[in-house]
VOBA-1610 file (N, C-alpha, C; in pm, whole numbers, padded with zeros to 5 digits, always signed):
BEGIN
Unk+00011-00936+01374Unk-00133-00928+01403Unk-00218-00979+01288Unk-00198-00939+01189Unk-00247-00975+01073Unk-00224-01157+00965Unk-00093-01171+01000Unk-00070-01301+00900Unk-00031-01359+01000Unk-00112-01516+00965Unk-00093-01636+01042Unk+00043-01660+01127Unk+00007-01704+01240Unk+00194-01726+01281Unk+00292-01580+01290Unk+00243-01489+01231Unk+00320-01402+01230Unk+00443-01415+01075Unk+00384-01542+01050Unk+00539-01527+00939Unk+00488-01517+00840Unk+00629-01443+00742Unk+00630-01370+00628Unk+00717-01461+00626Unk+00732-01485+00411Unk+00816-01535+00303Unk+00857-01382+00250Unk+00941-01271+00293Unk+00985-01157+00229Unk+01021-01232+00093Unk+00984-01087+00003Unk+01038-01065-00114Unk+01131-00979-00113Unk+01230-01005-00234Unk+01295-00877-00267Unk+01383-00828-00111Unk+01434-00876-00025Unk+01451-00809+00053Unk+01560-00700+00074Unk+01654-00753-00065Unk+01797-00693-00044Unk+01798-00571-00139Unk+01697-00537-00179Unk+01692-00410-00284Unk+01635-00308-00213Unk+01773-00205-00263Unk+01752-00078-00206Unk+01804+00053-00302Unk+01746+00154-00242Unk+01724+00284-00315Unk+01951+00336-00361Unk+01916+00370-00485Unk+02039+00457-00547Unk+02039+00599-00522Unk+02135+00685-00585Unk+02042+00820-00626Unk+02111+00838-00734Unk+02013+00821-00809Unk+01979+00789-00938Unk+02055+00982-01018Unk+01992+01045-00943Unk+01968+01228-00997Unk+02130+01319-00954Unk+02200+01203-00844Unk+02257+01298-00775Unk+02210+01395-00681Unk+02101+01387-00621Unk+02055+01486-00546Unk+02098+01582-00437Unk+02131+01668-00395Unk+02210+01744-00277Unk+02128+01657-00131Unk+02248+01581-00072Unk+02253+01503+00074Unk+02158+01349+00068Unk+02085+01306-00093Unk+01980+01201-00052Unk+02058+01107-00034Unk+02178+01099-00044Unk+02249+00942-00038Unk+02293+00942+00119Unk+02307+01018+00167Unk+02333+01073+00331Unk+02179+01004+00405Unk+02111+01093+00327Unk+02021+01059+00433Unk+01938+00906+00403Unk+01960+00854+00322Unk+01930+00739+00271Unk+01988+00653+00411Unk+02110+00649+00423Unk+02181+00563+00501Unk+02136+00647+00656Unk+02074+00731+00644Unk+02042+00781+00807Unk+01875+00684+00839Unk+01791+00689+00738Unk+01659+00607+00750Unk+01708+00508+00736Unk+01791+00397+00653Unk+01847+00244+00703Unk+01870+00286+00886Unk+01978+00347+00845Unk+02010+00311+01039Unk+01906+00331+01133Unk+01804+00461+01128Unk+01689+00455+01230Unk+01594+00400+01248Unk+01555+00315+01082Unk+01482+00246+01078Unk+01458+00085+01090Unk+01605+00068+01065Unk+01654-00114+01005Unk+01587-00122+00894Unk+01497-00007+00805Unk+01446-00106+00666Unk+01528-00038+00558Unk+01525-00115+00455Unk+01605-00088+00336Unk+01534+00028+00265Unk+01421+00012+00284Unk+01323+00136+00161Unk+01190+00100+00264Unk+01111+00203+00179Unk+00936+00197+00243Unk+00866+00087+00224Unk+00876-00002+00169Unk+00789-00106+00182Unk+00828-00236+00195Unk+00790-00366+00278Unk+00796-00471+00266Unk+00673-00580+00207Unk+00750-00636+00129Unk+00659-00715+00058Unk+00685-00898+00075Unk+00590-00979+00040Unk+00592-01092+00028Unk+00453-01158+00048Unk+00501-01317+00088Unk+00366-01395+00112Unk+00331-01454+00236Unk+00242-01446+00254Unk+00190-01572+00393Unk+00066-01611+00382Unk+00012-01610+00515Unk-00128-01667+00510Unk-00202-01595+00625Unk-00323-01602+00580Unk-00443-01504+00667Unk-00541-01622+00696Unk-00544-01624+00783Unk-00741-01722+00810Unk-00736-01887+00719Unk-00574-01926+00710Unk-00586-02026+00634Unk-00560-01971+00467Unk-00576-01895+00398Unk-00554-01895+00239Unk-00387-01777+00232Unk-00363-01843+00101Unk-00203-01791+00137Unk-00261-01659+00030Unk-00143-01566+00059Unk-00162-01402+00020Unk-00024-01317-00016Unk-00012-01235-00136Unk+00067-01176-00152Unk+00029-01022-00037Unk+00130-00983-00002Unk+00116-00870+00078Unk+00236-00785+00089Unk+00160-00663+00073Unk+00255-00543+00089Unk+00248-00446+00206Unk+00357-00437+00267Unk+00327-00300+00386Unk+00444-00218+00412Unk+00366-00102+00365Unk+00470+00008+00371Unk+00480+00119+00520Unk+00575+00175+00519Unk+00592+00214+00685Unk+00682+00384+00605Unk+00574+00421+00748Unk+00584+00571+00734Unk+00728+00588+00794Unk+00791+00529+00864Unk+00918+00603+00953Unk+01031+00568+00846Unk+01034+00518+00715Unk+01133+00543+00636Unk+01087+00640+00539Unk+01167+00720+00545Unk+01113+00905+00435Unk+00988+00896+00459Unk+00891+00906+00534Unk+00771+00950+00562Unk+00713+00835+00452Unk+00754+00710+00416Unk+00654+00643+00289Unk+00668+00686+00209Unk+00767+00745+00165Unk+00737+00851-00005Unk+00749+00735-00125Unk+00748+00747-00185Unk+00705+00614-00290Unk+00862+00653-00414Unk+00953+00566-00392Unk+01035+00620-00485Unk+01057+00506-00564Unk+01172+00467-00673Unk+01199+00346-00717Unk+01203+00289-00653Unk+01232+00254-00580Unk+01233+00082-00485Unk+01121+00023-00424Unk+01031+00163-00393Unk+00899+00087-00352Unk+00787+00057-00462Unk+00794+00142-00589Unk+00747+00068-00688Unk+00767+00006-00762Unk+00913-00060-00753Unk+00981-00164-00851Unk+00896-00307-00747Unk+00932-00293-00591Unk+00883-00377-00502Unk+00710-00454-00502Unk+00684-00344-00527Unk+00512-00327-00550Unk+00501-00417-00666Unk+00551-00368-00796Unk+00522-00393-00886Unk+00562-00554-00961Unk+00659-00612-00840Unk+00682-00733-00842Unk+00595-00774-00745Unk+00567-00774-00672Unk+00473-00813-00592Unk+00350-00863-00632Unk+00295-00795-00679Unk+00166-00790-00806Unk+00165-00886-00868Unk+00313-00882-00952Unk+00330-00950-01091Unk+00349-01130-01038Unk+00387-01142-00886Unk+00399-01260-00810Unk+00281-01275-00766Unk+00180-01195-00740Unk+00036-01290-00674Unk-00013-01290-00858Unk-00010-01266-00940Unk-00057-01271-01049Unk-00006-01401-01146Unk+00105-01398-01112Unk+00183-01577-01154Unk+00155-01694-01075Unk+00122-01642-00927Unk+00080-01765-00828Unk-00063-01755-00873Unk-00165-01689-00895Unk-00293-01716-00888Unk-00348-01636-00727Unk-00252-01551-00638Unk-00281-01526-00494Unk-00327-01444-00491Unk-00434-01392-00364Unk-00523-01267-00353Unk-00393-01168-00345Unk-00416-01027-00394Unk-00321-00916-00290Unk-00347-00865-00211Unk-00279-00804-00121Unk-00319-00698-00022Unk-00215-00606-00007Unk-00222-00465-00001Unk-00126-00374+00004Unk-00195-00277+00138Unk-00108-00247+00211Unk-00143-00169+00305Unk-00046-00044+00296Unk-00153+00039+00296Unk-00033+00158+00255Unk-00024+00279+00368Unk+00051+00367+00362Unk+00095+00491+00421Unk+00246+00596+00347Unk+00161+00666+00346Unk+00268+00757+00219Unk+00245+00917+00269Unk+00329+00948+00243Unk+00349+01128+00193Unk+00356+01162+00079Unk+00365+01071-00042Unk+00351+01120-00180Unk+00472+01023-00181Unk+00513+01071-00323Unk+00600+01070-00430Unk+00745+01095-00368Unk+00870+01045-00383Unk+00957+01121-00322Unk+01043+01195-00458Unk+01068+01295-00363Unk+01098+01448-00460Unk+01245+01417-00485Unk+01339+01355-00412Unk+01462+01319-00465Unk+01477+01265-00571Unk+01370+01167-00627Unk+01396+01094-00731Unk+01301+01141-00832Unk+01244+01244-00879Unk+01167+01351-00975Unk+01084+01214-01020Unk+01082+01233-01159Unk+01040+01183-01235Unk+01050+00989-01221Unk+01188+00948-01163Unk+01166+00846-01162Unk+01086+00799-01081Unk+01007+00879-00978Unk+00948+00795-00916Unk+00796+00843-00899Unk+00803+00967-00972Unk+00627+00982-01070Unk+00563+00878-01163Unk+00690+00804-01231Unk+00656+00721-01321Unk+00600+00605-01238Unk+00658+00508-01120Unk+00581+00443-00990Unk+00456+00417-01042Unk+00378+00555-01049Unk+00222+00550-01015Unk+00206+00470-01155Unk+00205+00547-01248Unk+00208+00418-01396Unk+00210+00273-01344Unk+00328+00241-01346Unk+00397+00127-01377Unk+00327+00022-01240Unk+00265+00076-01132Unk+00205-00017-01058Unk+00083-00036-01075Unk+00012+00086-01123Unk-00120+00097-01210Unk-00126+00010-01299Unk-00017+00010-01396Unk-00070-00080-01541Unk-00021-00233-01483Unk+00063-00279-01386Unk+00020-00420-01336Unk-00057-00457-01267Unk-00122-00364-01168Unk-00250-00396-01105Unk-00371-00426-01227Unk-00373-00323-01323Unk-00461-00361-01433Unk-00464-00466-01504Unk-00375-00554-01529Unk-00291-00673-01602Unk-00367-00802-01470Unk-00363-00727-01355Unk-00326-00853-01277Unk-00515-00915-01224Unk-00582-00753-01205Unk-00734-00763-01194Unk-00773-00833-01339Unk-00725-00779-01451Unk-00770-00788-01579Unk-00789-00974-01547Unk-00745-01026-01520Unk-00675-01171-01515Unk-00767-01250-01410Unk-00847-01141-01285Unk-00910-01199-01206Unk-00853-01206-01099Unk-00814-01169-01068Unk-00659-01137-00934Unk-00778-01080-00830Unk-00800-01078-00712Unk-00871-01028-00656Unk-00748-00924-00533Unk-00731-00813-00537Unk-00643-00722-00467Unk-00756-00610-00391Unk-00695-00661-00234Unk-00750-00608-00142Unk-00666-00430-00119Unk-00724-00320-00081Unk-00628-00266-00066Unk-00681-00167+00060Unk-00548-00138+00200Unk-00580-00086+00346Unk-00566+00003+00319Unk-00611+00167+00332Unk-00548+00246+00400Unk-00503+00289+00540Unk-00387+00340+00544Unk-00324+00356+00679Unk-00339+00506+00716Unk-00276+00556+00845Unk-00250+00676+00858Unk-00141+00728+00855Unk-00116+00826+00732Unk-00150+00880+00587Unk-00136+00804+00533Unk-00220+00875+00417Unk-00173+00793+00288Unk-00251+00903+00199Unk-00118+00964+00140Unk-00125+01090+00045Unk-00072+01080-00096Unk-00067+01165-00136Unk+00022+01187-00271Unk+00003+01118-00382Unk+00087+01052-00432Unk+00068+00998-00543Unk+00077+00794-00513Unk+00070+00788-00405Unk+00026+00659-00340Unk-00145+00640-00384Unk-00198+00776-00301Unk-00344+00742-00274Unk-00319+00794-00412Unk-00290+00813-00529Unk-00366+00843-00690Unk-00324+00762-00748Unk-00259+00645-00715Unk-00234+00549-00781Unk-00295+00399-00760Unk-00211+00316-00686Unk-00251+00169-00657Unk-00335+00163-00516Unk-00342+00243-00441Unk-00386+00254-00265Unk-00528+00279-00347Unk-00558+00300-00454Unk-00719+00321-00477Unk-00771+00275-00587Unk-00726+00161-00626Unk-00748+00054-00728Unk-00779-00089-00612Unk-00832-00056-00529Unk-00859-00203-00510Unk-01008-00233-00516Unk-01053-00413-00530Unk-01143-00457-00495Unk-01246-00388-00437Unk-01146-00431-00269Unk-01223-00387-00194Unk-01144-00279-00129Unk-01165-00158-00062Unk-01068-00070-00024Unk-01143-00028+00098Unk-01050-00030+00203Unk-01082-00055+00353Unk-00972+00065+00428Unk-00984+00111+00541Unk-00924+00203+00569Unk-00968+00182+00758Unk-00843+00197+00827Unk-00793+00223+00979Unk-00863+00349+01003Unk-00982+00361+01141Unk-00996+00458+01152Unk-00935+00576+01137Unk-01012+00664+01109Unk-00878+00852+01142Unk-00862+00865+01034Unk-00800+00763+00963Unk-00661+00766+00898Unk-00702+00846+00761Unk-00593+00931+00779Unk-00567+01039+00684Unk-00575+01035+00511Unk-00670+01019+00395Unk-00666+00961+00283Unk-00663+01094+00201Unk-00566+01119+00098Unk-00618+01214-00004Unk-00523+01267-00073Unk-00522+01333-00162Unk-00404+01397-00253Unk-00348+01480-00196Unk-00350+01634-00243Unk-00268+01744-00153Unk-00316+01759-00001Unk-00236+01822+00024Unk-00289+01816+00203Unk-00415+01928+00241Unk-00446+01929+00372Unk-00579+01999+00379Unk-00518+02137+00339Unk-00432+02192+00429Unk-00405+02285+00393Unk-00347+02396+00283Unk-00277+02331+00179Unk-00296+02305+00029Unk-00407+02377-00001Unk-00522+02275+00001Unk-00633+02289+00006Unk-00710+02424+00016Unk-00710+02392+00128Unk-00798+02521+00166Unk-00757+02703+00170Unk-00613+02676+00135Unk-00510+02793+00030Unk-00580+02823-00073Unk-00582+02690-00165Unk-00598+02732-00315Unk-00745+02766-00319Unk-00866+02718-00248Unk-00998+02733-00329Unk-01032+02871-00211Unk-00939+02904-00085Unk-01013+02962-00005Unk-01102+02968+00073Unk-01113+02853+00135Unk-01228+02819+00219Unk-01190+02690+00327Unk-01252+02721+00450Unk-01235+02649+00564Unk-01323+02487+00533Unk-01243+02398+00518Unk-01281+02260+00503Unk-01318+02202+00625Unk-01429+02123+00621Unk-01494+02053+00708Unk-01389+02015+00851Unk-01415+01960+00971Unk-01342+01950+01069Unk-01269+01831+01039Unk-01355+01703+00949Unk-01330+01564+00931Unk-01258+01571+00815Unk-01238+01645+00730Unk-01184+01623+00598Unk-01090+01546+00572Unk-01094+01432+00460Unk-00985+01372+00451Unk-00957+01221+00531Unk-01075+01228+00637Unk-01032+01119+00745Unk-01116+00965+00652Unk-01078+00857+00764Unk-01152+00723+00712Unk-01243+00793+00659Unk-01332+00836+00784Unk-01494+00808+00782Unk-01541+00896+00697Unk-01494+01019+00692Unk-01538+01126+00565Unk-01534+01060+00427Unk-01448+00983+00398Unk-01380+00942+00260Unk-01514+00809+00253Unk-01538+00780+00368Unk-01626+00630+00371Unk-01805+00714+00346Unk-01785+00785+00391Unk-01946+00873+00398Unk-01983+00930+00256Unk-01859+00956+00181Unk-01856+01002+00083Unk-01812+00889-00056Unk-01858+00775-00038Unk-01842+00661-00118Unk-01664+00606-00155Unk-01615+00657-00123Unk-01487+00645-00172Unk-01382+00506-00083Unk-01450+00459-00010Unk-01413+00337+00095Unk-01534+00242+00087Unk-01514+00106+00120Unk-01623+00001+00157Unk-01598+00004+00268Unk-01524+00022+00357Unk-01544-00005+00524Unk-01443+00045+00585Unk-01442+00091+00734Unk-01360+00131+00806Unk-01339+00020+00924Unk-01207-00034+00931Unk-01189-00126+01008Unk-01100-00093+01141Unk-01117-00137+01241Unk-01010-00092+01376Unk-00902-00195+01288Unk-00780-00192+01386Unk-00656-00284+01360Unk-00702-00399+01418Unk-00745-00412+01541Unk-00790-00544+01609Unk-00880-00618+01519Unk-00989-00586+01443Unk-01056-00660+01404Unk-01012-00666+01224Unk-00937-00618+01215Unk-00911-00642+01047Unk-00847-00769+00992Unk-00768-00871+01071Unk-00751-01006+01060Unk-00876-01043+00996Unk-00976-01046+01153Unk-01119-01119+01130Unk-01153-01089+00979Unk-01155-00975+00883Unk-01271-00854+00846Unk-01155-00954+00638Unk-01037-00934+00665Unk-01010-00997+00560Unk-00988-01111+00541Unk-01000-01219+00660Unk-01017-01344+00608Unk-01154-01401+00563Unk-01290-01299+00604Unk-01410-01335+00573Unk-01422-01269+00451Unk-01343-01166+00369Unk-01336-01166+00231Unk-01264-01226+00185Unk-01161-01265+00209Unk-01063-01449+00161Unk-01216-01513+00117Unk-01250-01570+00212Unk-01334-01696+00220Unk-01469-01645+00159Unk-01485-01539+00107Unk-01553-01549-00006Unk-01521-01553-00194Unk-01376-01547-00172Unk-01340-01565-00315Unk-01221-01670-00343Unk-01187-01705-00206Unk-01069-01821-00245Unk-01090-01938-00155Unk-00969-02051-00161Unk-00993-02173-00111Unk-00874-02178-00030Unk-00944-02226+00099Unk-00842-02249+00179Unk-00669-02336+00156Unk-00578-02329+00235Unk-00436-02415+00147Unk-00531-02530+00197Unk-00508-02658+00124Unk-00503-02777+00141Unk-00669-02843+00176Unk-00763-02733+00122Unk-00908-02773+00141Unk-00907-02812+00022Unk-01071-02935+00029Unk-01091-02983-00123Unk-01111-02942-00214Unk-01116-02914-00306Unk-01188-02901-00442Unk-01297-02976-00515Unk-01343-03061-00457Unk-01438-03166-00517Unk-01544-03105-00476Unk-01667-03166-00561Unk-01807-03037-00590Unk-01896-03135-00433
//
């Protein structure tokens, strides 16, 4: 729906999650999300083209471990980045997460860093990185790179925020709004530039393409 033709140049495609910790059953169930899912880990990354200008892009999918963000999806990410940042290409990351995944502790707390300080490297540079939210997108996703972008755009509904509502409304004691957490709350409350349907978000990022980049194979002469 989104990239021209439908086709992707995948990155990285053959890298996939260890267990690193030894964890009780994650290597089990590792190979149970390959099989239900066909993907190797939570995110796919690479390049194509939108509206004519070519684009690094990331999209991560909730039906492997709920999106949890472990080594593989921020080693993925973080090449990703470091490839629209060597090409000169816009990014775009579309995200959906449950956090952090807890199998891999620490190694994959560190993630939020390490995609942070190349997104910083890569804006620092003039990189222009678009970034979607999906429905969810929690944890240490949304406190990391899902809210470092440009421009940051979000699928109706869709669920944005750190701990969950109910978390929430445990710890301070009090009944939170009916909307909490959604696009439009997060958009009402400055924290989004726009809420886009899926149908029209093609349209919605190639008319921010075409305000900061040049089409493949258009001129350059003044």
């Amino acid at each position: 729906m989104t990239l021209d033709d439908g086709h992707l140049t995948e990155y990285d495609a053959g890298m996939e999650s260890v267990d690193p910790l030894n964890f009780p059953g994650y290597a089990g169930k590792l190979e149970q999300q390959k099989s239900k899912t066909n993907l190797r880990d939570g995110v796919i990354t690479g390049e194509g083209m939108i509206g004519g200008f070519p684009v690094v892009i990331c999209v991560m999918s909730f039906d492997f471990f709920t999106g949890s963000m472990g080594s593989v999806v921020g080693e993925k990410i973080t090449r990703a980045i470091e490839a629209a940042h060597a090409k000169q290409l816009p990014l775009l990351i579309f995200s959906t997460s449950s956090g952090a995944r807890m199998q891999e502790s620490i190694l994959s707390l560190m993630q939020m860093a390490k995609t942070s300080a190349a997104l910083s490297r890569f804006q620092g540079a003039g990189g222009l990185y678009i970034s979607i939210f999906t429905d969810p997108t929690m944890g240490g996703v949304s406190a990391s790179f899902a809210s470092l972008g440009d421009y940051i755009l979000a699928e109706p509904g869709a669920r944005v925020g750190f701990a969950g509502r109910v978390v929430i409304e445990q710890t301070i004691r009090q009944k939170l709004p009916d909307n909490f957490q959604t696009a439009e709350f997060n958009l009402q409350h400055g924290q989004l530039d726009k809420v886009v349907h899926r149908k029209d978000m093609k349209a919605t990022l190639t008319k921010l393409l075409d305000m900061h980049c040049v089409r493949e194979g258009a001129s350059h002469g003044g």
